[in-house]
N, C-alpha and C positions, 0 to 999 in steps of 0.2 A: 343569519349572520354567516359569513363565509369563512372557510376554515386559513387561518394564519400563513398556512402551507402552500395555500391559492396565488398568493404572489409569486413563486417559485415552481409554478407549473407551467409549463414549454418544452422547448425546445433548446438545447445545447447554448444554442448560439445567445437564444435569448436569457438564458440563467447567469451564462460567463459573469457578464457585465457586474450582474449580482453580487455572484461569491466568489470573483476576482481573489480579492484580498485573503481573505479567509482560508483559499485554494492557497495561494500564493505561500502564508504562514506556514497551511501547514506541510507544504512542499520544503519550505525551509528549516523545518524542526528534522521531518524525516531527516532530509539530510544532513543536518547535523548531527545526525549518529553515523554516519558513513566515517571508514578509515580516510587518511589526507589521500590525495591524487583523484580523488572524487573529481570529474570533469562535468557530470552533468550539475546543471542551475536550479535553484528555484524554480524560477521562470522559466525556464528551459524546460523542466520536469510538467508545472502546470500547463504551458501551451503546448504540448506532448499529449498530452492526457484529451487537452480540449479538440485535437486534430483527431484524434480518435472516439472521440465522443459526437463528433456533426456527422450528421448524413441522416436527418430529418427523425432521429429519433426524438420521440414523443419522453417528458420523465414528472413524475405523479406528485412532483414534489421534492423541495429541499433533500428530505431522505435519501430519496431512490437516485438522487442528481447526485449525490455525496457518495453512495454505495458503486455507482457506475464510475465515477471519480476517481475510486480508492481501487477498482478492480483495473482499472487504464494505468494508473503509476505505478499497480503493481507489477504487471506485465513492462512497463519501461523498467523499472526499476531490474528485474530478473534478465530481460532482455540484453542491458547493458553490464550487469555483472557477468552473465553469459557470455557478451564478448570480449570483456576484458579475460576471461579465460582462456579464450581461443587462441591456438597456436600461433594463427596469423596476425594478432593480436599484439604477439609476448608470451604468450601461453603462462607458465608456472613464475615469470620473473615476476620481481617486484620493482614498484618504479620508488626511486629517493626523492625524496624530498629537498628543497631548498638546502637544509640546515643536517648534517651528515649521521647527525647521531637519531634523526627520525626516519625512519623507513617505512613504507607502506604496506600493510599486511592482506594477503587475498584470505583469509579467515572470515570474514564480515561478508564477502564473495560466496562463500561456501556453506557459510549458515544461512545468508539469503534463497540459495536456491535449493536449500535443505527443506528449509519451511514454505519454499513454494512449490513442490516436488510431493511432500507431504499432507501440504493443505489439500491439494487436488481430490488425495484420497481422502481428506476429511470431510470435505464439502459435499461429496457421496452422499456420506450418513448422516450431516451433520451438516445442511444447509445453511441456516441463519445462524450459528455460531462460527462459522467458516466465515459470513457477511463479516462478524462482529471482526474476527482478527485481521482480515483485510484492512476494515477500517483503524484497527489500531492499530497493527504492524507496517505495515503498507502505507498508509495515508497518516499516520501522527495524528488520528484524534484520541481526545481525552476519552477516559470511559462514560465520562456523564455527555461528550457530543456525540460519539457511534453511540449510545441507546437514545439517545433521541433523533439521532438520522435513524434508526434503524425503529422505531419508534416503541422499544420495551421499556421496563422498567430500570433504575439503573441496580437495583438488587439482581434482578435475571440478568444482566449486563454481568455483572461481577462474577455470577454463578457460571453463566457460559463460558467466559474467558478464565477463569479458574479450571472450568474441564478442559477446555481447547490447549491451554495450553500443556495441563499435563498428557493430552491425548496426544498432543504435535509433540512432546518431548521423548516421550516413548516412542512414536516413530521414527524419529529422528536417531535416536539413540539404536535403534533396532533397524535401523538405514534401510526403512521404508511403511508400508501402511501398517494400522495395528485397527482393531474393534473397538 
């Protein structure tokens, strides 16, 4: 019998079609935790992720297609809070909103690249936990869909992201890596 996973074995191009939608959701959850003036899309964010994802790379499965997925939008995602910082950008201003009494705040800018500054150093020590919060913080999946992309238990699931994140808080809080 072949494993369930075997439909979802290719190449980039060939998975998209697949997990289109899926990608798409949860490109739009992530971003809806974004402050307003958010510019980047859904769509925008998934076909981002899939240009960086072609170039004949081979993936062993739904998982590993999901885990490469959530490592691409994390980089867009860091990349474009990066420029929205940049001087030539705007640098420190904030942009308004339609409706005057909402403003936009670069804070959500600064803990993004808090925790992707952070994770690097956690990924060191702490590879497959480092997987798990990419896929949650990064990519917006549930804890029960990163432990089955990621294919653990969803107890080890709970128990990793419980350490991950009090390891990424302390670093963050101590404005850089910790043990």
């Amino acid at each position: 019998m072949s494993d369930p996973d075997d439909r979802h074995a290719g190449g980039a191009a060939e998975l998209l079609p697949q997990v289109y939608d899926e990608l798409r959701e949860l490109a739009a959850a992530r971003l809806g935790h974004e402050k307003p003036g958010q510019t980047l899309t859904a769509t925008a964010l998934v076909h981002e992720a899939f240009l960086r994802l072609v170039g004949g790379q081979k993936f062993d499965g739904h998982g590993h297609f999901f885990a490469a997925a959530a490592e691409a939008m994390r980089r867009i995602l860091v990349d474009a809070a990066r420029r929205k910082k940049a001087a030539k950008h705007g640098g420190g201003l904030t942009r308004e909103a339609l409706r005057p009494d909402c403003v936009a705040s670069p804070a959500h800018d600064d803990e993004l690249l808090a925790v992707h500054d952070a994770l690097d150093a956690f990924a060191e020590k702490h590879g497959e936990k480092a997987a798990l919060v990419k896929l949650r913080y990064f990519a917006g999946l549930t804890a029960d869909e990163a432990a089955a992309a990621l294919g653990i238990s969803c107890s080890t699931a709970d128990r990793h992201w419980a350490f991950a994140r009090a390891w990424l808080h302390r670093a963050i809080a101590k404005g850089g890596a910790t043990s």
